[in-house]
N, C-alpha and C positions, 0 to 999 in steps of 0.2 A: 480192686478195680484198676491201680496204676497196673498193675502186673500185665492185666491183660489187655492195657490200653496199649503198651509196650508192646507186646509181641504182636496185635494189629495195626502199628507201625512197622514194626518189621517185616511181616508181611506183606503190607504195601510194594516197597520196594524192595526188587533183589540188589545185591552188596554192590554191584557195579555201577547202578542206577542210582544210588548213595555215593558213590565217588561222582559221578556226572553232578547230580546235583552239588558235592561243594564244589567241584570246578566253578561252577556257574555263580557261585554264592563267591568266589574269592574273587571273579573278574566283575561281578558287578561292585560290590562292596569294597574290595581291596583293603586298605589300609584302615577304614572304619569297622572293618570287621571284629578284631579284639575291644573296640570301644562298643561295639553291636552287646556282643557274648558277655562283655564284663556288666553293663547296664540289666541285661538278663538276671545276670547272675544277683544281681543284687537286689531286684526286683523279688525273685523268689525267695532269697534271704527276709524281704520283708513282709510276704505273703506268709512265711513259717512264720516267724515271729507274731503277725494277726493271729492267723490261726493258734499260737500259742496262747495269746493273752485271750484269747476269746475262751480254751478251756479251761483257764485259770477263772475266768470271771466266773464261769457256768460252776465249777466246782466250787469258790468262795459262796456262791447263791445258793447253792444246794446246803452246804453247812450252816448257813441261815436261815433259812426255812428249816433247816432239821431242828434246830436251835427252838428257832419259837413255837414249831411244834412242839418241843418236849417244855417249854417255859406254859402254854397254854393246856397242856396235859395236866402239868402240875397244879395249874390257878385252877381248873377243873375239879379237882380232886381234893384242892385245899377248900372250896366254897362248899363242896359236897361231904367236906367232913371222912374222907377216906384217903386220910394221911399212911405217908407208909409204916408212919412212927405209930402209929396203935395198934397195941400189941390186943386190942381185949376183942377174944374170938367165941 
C-alpha cells in the first residue's frame, strides 16, 4: 500500500511543482525547517518502534494461547484417560 501511496504522490505533482513547493516551504519556514524535518523524523522512529512492540506483543500472545491450548489438550486427555504413555491397543 506505501508503494502505491508513493507513486499517487508523485503523480500529483510534476518535478517542477515539487521544486516550487520547497521554494515556498524554505521562505515560509527558513531556519526551523531542519528543526521541522528532524521532529518528523523522530516521530516516525517512534511510530516503528509502536508498531514494533505491538507485534512483539501479538506474537508473545499468540505463543500463549498456543501454550494453554496445548496445556488444556493435555488435562483433557489426562482426565479422559487417553495418555499418550498407554501403550495397551
Amino acid at each position: 500500500m506505501a508503494e502505491n501511496m508513493r507513486y499517487i504522490l508523485a503523480s500529483v505533482l510534476e518535478p517542477w511543482q515539487w521544486v516550487v513547493v520547497l521554494v515556498i516551504a524554505l521562505l515560509i519556514f527558513g531556519k526551523r525547517l531542519p528543526e521541522i524535518a528532524r521532529s518528523i523524523g523522530k516521530s516516525l522512529t517512534e511510530f516503528k518502534k509502536g508498531i514494533h512492540e505491538a507485534e512483539e506483543s501479538k506474537d508473545e500472545l499468540e505463543r500463549d494461547v498456543k501454550k494453554i491450548k496445548d496445556d488444556v489438550a493435555k488435562d483433557a486427555k489426562d482426565a479422559a484417560g487417553l495418555n499418550e504413555s498407554d501403550t495397551d491397543v
